[in-house]
MARKEGU-926377 format. One record per residue (C-alpha): residue in one letter; y, x, z. Coordinates in steps of 0.25 Angstrom, whole numbers, plus 5000, padded with zeros to 4 digits. Each point is the difference from the previous one (the first is absolute). Example, Ala and Ser with C-alpha at 12.3 -4.5 7.8 and 13.67 -1.06 7.14 Angstrom:
2
   r     yy     xx     zz
   A   4982   5049   5031
   S   5014   5006   4998
//
This chain:
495
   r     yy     xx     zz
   X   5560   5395   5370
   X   4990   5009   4992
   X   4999   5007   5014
   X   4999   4988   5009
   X   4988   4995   4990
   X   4993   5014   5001
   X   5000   4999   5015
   X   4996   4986   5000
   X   4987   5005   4992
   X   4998   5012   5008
   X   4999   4992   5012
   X   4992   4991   4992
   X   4991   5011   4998
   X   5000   5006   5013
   X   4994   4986   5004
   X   4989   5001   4991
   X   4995   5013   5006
   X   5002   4996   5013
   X   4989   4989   4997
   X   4989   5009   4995
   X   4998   5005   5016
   X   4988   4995   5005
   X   5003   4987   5006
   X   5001   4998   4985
   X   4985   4994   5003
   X   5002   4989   5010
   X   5011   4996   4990
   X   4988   5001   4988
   X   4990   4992   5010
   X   5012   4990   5002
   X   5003   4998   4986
   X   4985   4998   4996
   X   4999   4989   5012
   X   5010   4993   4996
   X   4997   5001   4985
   X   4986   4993   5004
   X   5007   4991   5010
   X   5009   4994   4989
   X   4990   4998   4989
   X   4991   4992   5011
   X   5011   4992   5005
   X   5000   5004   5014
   X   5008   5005   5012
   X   4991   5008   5007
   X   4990   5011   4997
   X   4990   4990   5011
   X   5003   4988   4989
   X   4997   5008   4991
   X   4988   5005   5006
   X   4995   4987   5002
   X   5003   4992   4988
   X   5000   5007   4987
   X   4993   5014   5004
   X   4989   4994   5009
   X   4999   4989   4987
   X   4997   5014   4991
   X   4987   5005   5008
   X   4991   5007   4995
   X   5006   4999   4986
   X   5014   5008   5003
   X   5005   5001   5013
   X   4992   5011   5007
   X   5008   5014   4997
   X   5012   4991   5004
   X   4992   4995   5013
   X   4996   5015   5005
   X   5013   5004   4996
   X   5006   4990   5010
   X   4989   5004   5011
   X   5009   5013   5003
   X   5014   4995   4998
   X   5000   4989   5010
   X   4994   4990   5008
   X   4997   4989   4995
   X   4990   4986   5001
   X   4988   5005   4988
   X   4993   4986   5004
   X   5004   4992   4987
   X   4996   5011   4991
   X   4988   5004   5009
   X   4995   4984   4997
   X   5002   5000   4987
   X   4993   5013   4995
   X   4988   4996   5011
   X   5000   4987   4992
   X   5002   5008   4985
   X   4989   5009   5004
   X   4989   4989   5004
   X   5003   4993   4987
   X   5001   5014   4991
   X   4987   5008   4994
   X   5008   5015   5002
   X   4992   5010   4992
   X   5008   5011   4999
   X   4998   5010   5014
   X   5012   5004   5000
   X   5007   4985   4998
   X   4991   4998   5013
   X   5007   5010   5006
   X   5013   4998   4999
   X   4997   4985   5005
   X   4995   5009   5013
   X   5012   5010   5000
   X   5009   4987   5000
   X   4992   4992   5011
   X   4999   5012   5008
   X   5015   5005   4998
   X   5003   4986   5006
   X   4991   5001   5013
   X   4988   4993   4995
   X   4986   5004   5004
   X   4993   4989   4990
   X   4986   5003   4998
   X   5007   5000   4984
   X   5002   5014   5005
   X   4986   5005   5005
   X   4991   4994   4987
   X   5012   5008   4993
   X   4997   5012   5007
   X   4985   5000   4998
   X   4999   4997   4987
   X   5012   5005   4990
   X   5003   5014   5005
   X   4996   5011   4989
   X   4995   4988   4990
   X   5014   5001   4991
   X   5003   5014   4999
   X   5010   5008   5006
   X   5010   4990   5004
   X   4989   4993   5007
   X   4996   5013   5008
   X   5017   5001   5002
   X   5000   4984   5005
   X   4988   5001   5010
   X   5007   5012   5006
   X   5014   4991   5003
   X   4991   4991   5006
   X   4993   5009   5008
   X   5014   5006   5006
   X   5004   4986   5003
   X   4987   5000   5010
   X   4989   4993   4992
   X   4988   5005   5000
   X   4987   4999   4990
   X   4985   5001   5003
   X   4998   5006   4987
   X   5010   5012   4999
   X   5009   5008   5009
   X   5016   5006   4998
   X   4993   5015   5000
   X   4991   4995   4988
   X   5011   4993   4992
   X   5010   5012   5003
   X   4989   5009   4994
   X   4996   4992   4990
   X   5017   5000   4996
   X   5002   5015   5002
   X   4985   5001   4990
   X   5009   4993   4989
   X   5013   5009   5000
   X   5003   5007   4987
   X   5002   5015   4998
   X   5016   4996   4999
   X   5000   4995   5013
   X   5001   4984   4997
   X   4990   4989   4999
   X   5000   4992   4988
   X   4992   4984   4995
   X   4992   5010   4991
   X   5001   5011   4993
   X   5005   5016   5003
   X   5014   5000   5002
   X   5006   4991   5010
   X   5009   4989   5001
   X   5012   4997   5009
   X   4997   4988   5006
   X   4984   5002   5003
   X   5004   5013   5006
   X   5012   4996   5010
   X   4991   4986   5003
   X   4988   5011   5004
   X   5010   5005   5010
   X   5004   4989   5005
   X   4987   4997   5005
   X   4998   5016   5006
   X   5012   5001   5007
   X   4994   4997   5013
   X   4991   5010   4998
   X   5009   5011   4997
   X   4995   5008   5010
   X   4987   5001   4997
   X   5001   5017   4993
   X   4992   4994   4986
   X   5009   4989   5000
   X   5012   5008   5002
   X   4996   5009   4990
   X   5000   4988   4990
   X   5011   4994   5004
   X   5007   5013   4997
   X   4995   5002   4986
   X   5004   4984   4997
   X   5015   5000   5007
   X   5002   5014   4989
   X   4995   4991   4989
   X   5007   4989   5002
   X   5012   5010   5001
   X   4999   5005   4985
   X   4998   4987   4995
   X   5013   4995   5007
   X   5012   4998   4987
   X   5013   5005   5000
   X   5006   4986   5002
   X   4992   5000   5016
   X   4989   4991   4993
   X   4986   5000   4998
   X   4991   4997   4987
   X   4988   4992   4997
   X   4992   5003   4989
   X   5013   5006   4993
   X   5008   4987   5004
   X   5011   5003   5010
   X   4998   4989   5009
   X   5006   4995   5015
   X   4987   4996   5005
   X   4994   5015   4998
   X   5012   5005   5008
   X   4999   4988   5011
   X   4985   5006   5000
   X   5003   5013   5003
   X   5011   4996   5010
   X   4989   4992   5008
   X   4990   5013   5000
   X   5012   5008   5005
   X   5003   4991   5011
   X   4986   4999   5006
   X   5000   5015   5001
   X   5014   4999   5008
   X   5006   5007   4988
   X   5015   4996   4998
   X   5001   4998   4985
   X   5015   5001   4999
   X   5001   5012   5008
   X   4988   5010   4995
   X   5005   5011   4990
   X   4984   4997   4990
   X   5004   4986   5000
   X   5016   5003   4995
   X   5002   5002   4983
   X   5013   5004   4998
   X   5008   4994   5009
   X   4993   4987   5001
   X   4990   4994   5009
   X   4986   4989   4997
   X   5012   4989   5006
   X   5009   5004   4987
   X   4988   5001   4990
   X   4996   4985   5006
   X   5014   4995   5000
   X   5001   5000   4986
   X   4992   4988   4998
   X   5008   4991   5008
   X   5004   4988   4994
   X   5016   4994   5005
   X   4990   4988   5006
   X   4993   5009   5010
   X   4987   5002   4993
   X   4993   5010   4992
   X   4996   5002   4985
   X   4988   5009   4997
   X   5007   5007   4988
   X   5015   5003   4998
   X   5006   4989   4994
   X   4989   4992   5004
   X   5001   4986   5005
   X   4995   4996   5015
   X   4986   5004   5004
   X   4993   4995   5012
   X   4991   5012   5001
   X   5012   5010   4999
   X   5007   4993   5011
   X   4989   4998   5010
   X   4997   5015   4998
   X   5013   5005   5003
   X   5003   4990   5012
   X   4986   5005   5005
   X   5006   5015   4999
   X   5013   4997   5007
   X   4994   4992   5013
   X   4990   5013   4999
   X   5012   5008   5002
   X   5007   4991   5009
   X   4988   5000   5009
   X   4999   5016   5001
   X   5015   5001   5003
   X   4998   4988   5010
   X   5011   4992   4995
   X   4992   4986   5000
   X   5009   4987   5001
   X   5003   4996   5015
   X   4998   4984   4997
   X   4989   4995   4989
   X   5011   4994   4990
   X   5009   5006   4990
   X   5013   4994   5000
   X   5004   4991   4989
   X   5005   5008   4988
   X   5014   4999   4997
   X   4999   5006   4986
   X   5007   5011   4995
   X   5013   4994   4995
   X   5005   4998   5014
   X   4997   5013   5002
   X   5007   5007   4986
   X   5013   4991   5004
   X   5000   5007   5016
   X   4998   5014   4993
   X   5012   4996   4988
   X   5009   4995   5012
   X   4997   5011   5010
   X   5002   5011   4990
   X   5013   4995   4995
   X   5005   5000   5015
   X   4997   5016   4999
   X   5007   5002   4989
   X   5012   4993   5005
   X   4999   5008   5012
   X   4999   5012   4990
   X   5013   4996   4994
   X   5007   4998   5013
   X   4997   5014   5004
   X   5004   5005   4988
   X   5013   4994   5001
   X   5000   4990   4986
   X   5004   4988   5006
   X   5005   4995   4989
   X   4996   4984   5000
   X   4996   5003   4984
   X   4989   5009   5006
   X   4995   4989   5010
   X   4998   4990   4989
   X   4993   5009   4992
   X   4990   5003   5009
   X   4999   4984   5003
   X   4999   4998   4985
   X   4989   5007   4998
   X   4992   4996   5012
   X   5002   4987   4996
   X   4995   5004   4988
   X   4988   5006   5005
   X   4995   4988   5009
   X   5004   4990   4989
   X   4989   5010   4991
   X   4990   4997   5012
   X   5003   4985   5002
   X   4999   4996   4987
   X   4987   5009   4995
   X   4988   4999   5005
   X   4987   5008   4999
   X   4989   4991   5005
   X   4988   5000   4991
   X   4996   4989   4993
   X   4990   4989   5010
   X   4986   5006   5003
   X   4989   4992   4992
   X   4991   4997   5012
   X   4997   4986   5000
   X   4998   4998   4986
   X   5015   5005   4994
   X   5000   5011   4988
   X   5004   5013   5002
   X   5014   5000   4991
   X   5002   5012   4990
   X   5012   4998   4996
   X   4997   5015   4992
   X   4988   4995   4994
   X   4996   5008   4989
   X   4988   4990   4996
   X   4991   4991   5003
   X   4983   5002   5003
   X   4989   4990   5001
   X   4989   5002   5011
   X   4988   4991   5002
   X   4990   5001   5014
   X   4984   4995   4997
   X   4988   5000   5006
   X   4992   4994   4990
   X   4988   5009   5004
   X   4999   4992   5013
   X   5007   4987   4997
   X   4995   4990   5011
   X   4991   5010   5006
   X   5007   4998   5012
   X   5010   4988   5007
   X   5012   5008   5000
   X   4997   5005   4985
   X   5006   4990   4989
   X   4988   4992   4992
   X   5009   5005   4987
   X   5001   5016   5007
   X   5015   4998   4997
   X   5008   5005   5011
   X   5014   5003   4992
   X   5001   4992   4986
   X   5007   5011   4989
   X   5013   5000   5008
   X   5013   5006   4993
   X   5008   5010   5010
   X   5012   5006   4997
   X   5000   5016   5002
   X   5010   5011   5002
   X   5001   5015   4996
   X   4989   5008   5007
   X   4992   4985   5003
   X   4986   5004   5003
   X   4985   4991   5000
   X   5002   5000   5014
   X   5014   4996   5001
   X   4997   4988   4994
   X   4986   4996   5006
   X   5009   5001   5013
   X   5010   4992   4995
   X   4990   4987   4995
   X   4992   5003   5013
   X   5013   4998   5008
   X   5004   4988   4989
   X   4988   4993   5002
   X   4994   5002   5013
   X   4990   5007   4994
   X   4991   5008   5008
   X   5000   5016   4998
   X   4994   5011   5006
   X   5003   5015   4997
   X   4998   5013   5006
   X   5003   5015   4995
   X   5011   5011   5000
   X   5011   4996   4990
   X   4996   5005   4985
   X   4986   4996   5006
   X   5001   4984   5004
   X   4988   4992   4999
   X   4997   4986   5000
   X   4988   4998   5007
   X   5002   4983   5004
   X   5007   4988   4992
   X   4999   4987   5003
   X   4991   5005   5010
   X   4991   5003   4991
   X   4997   5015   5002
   X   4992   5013   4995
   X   4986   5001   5005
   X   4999   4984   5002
   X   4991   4998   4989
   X   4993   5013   4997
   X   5003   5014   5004
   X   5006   5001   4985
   X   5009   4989   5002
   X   5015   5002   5001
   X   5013   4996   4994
   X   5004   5008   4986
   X   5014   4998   4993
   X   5002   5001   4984
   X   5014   5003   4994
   X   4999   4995   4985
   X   4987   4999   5001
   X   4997   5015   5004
   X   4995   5005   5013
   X   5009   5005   5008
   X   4998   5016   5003
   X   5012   5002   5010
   X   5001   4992   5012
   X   5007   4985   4998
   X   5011   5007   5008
   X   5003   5010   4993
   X   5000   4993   4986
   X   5012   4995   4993
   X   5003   4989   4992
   X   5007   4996   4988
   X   5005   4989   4995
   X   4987   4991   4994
   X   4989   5005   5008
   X   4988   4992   5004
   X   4995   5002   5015
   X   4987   4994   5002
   X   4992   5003   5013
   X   4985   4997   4998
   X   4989   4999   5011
   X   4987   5007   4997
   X   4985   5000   5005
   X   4996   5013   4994
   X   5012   5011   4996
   X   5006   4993   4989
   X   4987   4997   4992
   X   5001   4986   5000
   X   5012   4997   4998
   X   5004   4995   4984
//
């Protein structure tokens, strides 16, 4: 018996290598679908595409809507409307916001005259991402009066640190920033000072690669800096599970991603996290990047309806049990004793898989609270705009956008974490951009930096302090005040 159980778990194990091969990707892609099919209530990535997603645009739907672009074909007609209708109604400051609205209509077929003003008028003006974005856009054919791709590329290589990367700011590079610079030069690679650069960037990325397979943002290990890396990778037709830099120890940037998979499909942003919407659209992007250089896009535009994992386990349980009966026959114990044993414990192990269940608890979209059921306190955060209360329709008379709100917060919580979860609770309106360890809020409510001064912008205060880490990088405990502030001038008028 101790022997027949041994084998059942070797062969158990046996199964679970067999599944880290590559087409452990399309199973990823399918898992994150299916995960974003369920929580909408659809049947169809095209029902998804044209309810829920196409009802999210220009707030959250873009990275999933490029994304799409190269896994399948699809209709981008519903979403195309609504985010044409969101952008006539929408002040968008930000140039880089700007662009991904571009990216995303231009990624769907659309040549809006959206995407020309965009070209003439936000390249260059937000830094490097902006110079890295205008570059995308350029490599998908659109064209500026203003600039050309030789200027920006110059412009990008005139901003490579000594070690090789590119960073937001500063002297030593960052993950993300880097790999997202690459992404943009890859169709330039054989240009020789391009080359030379993209060299220098694919041996920094290399060092800064963990043990584990993953990558780090701002010493965070993260999967969104690994999906990063894996897109950069891609666009250069590098295979990233076969080249020996990108290899730690036996394990690939597919194991140091995998790690943040949820049983539900999606993906947490730290271990142990819950689900995060940026994770998992990063990593979905990777893989349909991948999926795109291997040439191994779905035939038909649909994923098949999930069957969930359960019938799956039971047909593994079963089928293994078969082999070890054959086992026992070869080995001449017929004995029936030995037959119901192996019966029992399969029987057992389906009955462990039938009766327990690993979904996660309901997404809050649509106005349902995140459940903690590992809570380990409770925080208070409050939204205002008192500054420029009624300054504008869409601004409150009161500048109240969130009342003192109470959330529930789990270990490692961050400021951020829970500004996305009362954004998500409430239909609040937030905008972000930045690396993780570097997340900014630039819009709420649609109220956004630079709208009423070129010193206005959102500030958050944790107890009454200024935050001096990005909100996503710090951590809560139980009785903290949040309170998120507008400011006409730095922070000066604010009591």
């Amino acid at each position: 018996m101790k022997r027949l159980c041994a084998l059942l778990l070797c062969l158990m194990m046996c199964s679970t290598a067999w599944a880290e091969a590559p087409d452990r990707v399309g199973d990823i892609i399918e898992d994150i679908l299916s995960y974003e099919m369920n929580k909408a209530g659809v049947d169809s990535i095209q029902a998804w595409m044209d309810g829920p997603l196409a009802d999210a645009a220009g707030k959250s739907a873009e990275w999933y809507v490029i994304a799409l672009s190269q896994w399948g074909t699809y209709d981008f007609t519903a979403y195309q409307a609504k985010l044409r209708t969101y952008l006539a109604e929408t002040t968008v400051r930000g140039a880089v916001t700007r662009q991904k609205y571009a990216l995303a209509l231009r990624a769907t077929g659309a040549a809006d005259a959206y995407i020309q003003a965009v070209m003439e008028d936000s390249i260059g003006q937000q830094g490097i991402m902006s110079w890295a974005y205008g570059l995308h856009l350029m490599n998908l054919g659109c064209t500026s009066k203003r600039t050309s791709a030789d200027t920006i590329i110059e412009q990008l290589l005139s901003l490579q640190l000594p070690d090789g990367g590119w960073a937001l700011n500063g002297a030593v590079s960052d993950v993300d920033v880097t790999a997202m610079v690459l992404q943009a030069l890859a169709p330039h690679a054989q240009r020789e000072d391009v080359s030379a650069a993209v060299a220098d960037a694919l041996q920094r990325l290399s060092q800064c690669q963990l043990d584990g397979g993953g990558f780090a943002s701002y010493g965070t290990p993260n999967p969104e800096s690994a999906a990063q890396v894996m897109i950069a990778l891609c666009a250069l037709g590098i295979d990233p599970l076969q080249d020996v830099r990108f290899i730690k120890k036996g394990h690939t940037i597919l194991d140091g991603m995998a790690r943040y998979q949820l049983p539900e499909g999606a993906f947490s942003h730290t271990l142990g996290g819950a689900a995060n919407g940026n994770a998992t659209v990063q990593v979905l992007g990777a893989l349909t990047g991948y999926q795109r250089m291997l040439g191994a896009q779905p035939a038909q535009g649909e994923l098949p309806a999930p069957l969930g994992y359960k019938p799956v386990a039971v047909a593994a349980i079963m089928l293994l049990a078969l082999l070890a009966c054959g086992v026992l026959l070869l080995k001449g114990k017929r004995h029936p004793k030995n037959f119901l044993a192996v019966g029992i414990l399969a029987g057992l192990l389906v009955a462990g898989v039938l009766l327990t269940d690993f979904q996660s608890a309901e997404e809050y979209y649509g106005g349902t609270p995140v459940e903690k059921p590992n809570a380990v306190g409770t925080v208070t955060m409050e939204i205002r705009c008192d500054t420029v209360a009624g300054r504008a329709a869409h601004i409150p008379a009161d500048g109240v956008l969130l009342p003192q709100t109470a959330f529930a917060i789990a270990e490692g919580d961050t400021v951020y974490d829970i500004l996305t979860e009362a954004a998500q609770q409430y239909s609040l309106h937030m905008e972000s951009s930045g690396a993780p360890g570097m997340i900014y809020i630039a819009g709420l409510g649609h109220v956004y930096e630079f709208d009423f001064g070129d010193l206005s912008g959102w500030m958050v205060f944790v107890n009454g302090e200024s935050l001096s880490a990005g909100c996503d990088q710090y951590q809560l405990a139980d009785g903290d005040s949040i309170r998120w502030l507008y400011s006409c001038d730095m922070g000066s008028d604010l009591k």
